[in-house]
C-alpha positions as a printed Julia matrix, in Angstrom:
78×3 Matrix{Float64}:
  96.34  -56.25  -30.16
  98.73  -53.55  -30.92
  99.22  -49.95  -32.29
  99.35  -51.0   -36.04
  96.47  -53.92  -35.97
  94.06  -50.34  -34.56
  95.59  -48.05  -37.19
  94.62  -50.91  -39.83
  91.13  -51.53  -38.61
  90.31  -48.3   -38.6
  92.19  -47.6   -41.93
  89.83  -50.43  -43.38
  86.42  -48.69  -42.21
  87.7   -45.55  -42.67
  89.9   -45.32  -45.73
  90.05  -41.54  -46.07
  91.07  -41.48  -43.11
  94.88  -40.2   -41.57
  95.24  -42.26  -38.31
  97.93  -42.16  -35.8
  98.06  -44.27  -32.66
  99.68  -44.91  -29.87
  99.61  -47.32  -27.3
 102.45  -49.43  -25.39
 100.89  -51.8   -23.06
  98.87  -53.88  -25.89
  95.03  -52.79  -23.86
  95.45  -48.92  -23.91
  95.35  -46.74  -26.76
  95.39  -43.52  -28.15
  93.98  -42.77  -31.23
  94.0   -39.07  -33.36
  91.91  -39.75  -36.48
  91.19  -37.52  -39.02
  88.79  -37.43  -41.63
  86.44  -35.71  -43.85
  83.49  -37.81  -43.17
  83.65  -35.9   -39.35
  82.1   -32.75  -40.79
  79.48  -31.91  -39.28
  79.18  -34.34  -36.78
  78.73  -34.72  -33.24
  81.86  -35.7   -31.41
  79.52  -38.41  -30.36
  78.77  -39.65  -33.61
  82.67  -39.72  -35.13
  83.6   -41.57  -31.96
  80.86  -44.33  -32.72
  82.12  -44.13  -36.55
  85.62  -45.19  -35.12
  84.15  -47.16  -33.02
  82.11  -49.03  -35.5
  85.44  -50.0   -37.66
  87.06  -51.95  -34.56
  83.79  -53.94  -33.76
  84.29  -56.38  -31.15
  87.84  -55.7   -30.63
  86.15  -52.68  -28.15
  86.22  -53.92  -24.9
  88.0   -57.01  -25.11
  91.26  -56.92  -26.99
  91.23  -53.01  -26.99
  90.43  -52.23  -23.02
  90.93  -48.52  -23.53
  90.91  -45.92  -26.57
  91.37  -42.2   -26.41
  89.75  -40.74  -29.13
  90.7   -37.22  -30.69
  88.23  -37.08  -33.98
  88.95  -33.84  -36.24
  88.12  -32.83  -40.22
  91.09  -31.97  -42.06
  90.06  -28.21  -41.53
  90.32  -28.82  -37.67
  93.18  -30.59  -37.83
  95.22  -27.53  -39.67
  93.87  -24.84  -37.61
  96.2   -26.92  -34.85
């Protein structure tokens, strides 16, 4: 698994979405995903939303993944 097989999992389930991701040892990941569909929700909830695109790639092929989830409003007020 790498950076852009994440980015185009998530891009699938997700395809409003802007995704960036990083990640160089192929099992830990970092992932900044921003979309709409995270307004008001839980962080909870738009981390099982990402989740949800990379099915059972969580926990085997993906070990780790740091999750930053913000709406497009969030994400300009940074």
């Amino acid at each position: 698994m790498d950076s852009q097989a994440i980015h185009n999992l998530i891009q699938s389930g997700m395809p409003d979405a802007k995704i960036t991701v990083h990640g160089a040892d192929g099992v830990h990941f970092e992932a900044l995903v921003v979309s709409a569909a995270f307004a008001g929700k839980m962080p909870l909830a738009r981390h099982r939303m990402v989740y949800a695109t990379l099915g059972e790639h969580m926990g085997n092929a993906i070990h780790a993944l740091a999750l930053r989830t913000l709406t497009p409003e969030e994400a300009d007020r940074q």
